[in-house]
N, C-alpha and C positions, 0 to 999 in steps of 0.2 A: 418519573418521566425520563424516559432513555433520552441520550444524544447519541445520532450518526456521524462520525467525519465520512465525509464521500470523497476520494481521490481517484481523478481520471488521469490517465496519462495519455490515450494515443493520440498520434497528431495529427489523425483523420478527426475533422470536428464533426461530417455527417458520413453516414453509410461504417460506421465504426459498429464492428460487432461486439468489443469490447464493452463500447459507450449502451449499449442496447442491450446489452442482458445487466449490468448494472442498473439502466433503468427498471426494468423487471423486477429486479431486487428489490429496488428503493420502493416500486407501489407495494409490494407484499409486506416491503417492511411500515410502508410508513399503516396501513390497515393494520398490521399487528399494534404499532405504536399511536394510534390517532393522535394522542397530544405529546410524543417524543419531537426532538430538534433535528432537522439535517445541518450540517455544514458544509461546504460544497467549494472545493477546490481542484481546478482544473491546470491542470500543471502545462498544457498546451498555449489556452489562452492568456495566463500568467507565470510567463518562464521565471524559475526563478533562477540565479548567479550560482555557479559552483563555487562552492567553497574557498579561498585563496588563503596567502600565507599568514597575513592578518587575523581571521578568522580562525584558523587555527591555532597562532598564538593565543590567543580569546581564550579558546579552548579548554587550555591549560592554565593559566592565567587567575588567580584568585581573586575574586570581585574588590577586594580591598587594593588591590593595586593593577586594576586596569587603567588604562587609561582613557581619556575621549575618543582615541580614534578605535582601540583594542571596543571598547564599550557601543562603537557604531557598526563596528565589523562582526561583531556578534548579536546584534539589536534581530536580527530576521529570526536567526539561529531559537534568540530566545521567545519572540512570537508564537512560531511552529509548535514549538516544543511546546508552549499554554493551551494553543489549542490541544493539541494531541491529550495531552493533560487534564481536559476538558472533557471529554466524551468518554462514553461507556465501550462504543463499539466503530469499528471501523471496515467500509467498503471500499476496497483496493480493486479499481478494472483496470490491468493492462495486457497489449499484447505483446507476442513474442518478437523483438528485433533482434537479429543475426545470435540466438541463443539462448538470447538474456531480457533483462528490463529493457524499456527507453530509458535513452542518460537523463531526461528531465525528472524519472520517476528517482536515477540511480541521487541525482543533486537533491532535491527534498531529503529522501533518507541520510545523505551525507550531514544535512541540518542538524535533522532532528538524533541522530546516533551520539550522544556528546555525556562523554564522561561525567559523573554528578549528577545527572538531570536525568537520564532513563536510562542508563546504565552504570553499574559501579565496579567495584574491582576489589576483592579481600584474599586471605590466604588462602580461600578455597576457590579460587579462581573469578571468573568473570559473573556478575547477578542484574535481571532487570530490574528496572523500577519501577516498572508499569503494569503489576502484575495485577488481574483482576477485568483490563480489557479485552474484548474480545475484536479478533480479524476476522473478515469474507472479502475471499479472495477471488477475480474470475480472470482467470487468464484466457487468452485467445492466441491456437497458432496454426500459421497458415498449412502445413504439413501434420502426418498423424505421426507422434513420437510416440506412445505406449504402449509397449509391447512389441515397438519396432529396432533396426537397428538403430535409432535417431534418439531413444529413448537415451543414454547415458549424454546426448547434448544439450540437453532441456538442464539448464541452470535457471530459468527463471524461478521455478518453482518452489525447488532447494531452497533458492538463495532468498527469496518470499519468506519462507517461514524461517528459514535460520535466522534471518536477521530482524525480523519481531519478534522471534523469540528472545533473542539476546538482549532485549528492551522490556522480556516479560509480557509480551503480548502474544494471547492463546490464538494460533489460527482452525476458529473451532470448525468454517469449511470451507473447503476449495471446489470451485463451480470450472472445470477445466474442459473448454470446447476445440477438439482439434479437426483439422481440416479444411478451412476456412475457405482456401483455394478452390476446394470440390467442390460444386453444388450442390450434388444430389448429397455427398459425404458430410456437408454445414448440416442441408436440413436435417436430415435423421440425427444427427450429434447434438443442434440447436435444441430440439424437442427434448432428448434426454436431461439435457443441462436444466431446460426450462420444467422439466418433472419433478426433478432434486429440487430445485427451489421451491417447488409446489410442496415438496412431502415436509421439506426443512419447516416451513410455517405453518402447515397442517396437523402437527404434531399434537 
């Protein structure tokens, strides 16, 4: 039995295009899985704290000599990371702010990105630890960047799979709706998006 992490991040809680083809996903996926788990964490309705200097002490910090306060400023840090640790597969919906992630979605990954735990470090450079799970990813932006000249500003995407990669997490597919602004330019892109995820479970 698969487990899901579901992580939402826009801070539109209704009319989110992001939040709505995620759900899309989640029915096709939970039909593929009838008795798999979702976990469901929405990073709007529970913000969580960027990272501070404590917390990164923590960081580095060897369990043998943390201290109470090092061992409470990393208590979330280590949370996140069991769950993540927990599941086979994970769904990531956000949309495009000014280029990039929202900072809610950028603070979670700040969490979970921690030396030892999902990611390590040898003489051949940097290795995840979480290799074996899988990402779906669905981004949403209000403008069409692919294949325009807007195309080289789109860092969310990039910066998506680099940085689960570098935890070892495969992003096996990217569900990307742009347009968002247009109407008639959402619907015909919405249907596309919503075909891919049809073929993705049809297989």
């Amino acid at each position: 039995m698969k487990t899901l992490l579901r992580i939402d991040c826009s801070s539109r809680i209704k009319g989110s295009h992001s939040r709505t083809l995620a759900d899309y996903f989640e029915e096709h996926w939970k039909t593929a899985n009838p008795k798999g788990t979702i976990i469901y964490r929405d990073l709007a309705k529970q913000a969580l704290p960027h990272i501070q200097n404590n917390t990164i002490e923590g960081f580095y910090t060897p369990i043998e000599y943390m201290s109470p306060q090092i061992k409470e400023a990393t208590a979330l840090s280590d949370e996140l990371i069991e769950e993540l640790k927990s599941v086979d597969e994970i769904l990531i919906s956000s949309p495009l702010y000014n280029l990039n992630i929202p900072s809610n979605l950028k603070a979670y990954l700040d969490q979970v990105v921690r030396i030892g735990h999902t990611f390590n470090i040898n003489e051949k450079g940097y290795y995840g630890l979480l290799e074996g799970k899988l990402a779906y990813l669905v981004t949403v932006k209000g403008g069409v960047y692919k294949g325009t000249f807007m195309e080289p500003y789109d860092f969310q995407e990039p910066y998506l799979k680099a940085i689960l990669g570098h935890m070892g997490i495969k992003t096996q597919e990217l569900f990307s709706l742009e347009g968002s602004t247009n109407q008639q330019t959402l619907e015909q892109n919405k249907v596309i998006v919503e075909n891919t995820i049809d073929q993705l479970f049809n297989k």
